[in-house]
C-alpha positions, 0 to 999 in steps of 0.5 A: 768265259774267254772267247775261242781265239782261232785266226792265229790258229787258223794261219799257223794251221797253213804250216801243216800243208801236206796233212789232211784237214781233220774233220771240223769239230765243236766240245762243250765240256761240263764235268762236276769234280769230287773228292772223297764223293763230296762236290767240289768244283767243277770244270769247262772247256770249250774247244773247236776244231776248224781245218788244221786249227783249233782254239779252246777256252777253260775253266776250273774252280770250286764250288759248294763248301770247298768253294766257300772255305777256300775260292779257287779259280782258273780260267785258261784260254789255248790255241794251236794247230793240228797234225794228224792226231798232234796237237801244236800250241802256239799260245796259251793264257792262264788266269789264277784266282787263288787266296795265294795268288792273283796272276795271269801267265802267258805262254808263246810258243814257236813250231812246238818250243815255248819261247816266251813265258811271262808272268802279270805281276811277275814271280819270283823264279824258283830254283827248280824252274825248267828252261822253257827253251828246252821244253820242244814238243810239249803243251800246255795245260788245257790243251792235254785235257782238250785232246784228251776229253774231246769226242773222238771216233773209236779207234782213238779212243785210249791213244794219248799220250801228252808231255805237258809244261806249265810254264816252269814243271814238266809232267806226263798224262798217258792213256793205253789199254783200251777194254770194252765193257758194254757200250762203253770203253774203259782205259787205264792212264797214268798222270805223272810228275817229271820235272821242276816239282819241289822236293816235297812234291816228289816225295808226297806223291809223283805219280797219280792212276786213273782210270777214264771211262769212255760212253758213245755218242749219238753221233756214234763218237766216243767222249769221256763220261768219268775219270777217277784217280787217287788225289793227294786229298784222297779218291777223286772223280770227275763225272760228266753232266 
């Protein structure tokens, strides 16, 4: 697993003088992911918070069958800065093992705009491809699910909202209507398709509910203990060990 990186971070972090440093934070984050209430992979994140800087470090893959019919792997690393409750890249490195594809890609960002995107081996470009340029105050990848599956204190718990950009599509997570329900507190959410999608994407599915649990910690947080969703290969769940 990719090492935190946090200098950049940490410097750039200098931009937001003016904003109270949060309080430092370290996630480890293990979730096992099902579809149809079968295993079928699993995802790990790791993130820090020091100051206004923080660096996270992940990996999404299949496990059991699936992994054995089809291998699957994504290894991500991001870091950035933070103001007030806004998360800020400014760089992201993604590594994908799939059977259609060997690729790292990079992301460099500036105040909140990609400005460099690049593949290893290069891609050919798609039609459909957003101009990164034009991407200002969006994130990538693994910083959405980082912002959304750390501990957060209780009256943060349902307030999120995220436009993601992976480096040519566009695409929205959102969470809001907070409920308690015993000692834990359950929102509602949506994942939503904007941009850059293919036709055939759009018109299969371009919006995906779900539904995120949140459990007490005993530091008397708050973290995510389950998601569930409706997938394009039927009901999923993501559940916390």
């Amino acid at each position: 697993m990719h090492k935190i990186v946090l200098a950049g971070a940490l410097a750039l972090g200098q931009i937001a003088t003016g904003y109270a440093a949060r309080a430092d934070q370290s996630d480890q984050i293990t979730f096992d992911v099902e579809l149809k209430g079968i295993k079928a992979g699993e995802l790990l994140i790791n993130g820090k918070i020091e100051g206004n800087g923080y660096g996270a470090n992940g990996t999404l893959q299949t496990t059991g069958l699936l992994g054995f019919i089809r291998k699957v792997r994504f290894d991500a690393t991001a870091n950035g800065y933070i103001t007030g409750q806004r998360f800020t890249p400014t760089r992201y490195v993604e590594q994908a093992d799939t059977p259609d594809r060997d690729r790292v890609s990079t992301m460099v960002y500036n105040r909140g705009t990609p400005i460099s995107v690049s593949q290893e081996p290069p891609r050919k470009p798609r039609s459909t491809d957003l101009d990164p340029t034009q991407q200002h105050g969006t994130v990538d990848p693994l910083t959405a699910l980082y912002s959304v599956l750390r501990s957060v204190p209780a009256d943060e718990a349902c307030n999120r909202s995220e436009q993601i950009f992976d480096g040519s599509r566009r695409s929205q997570v959102k969470l809001n209507a907070p409920q308690k329900q015993g000692k834990n507190v359950i929102c509602t959410g949506e994942y939503r398709r904007l941009s850059g999608f293919s036709k055939s994407d759009m018109s299969k599915k371009s919006v995906f509910p779900f539904t995120l649990t949140y459990s007490p910690t005993a530091k008397g947080r708050l973290e995510v203990s389950q998601i569930a969703t409706d997938t394009i290969y039927g009901e999923g769940r993501l559940i916390r060990r």
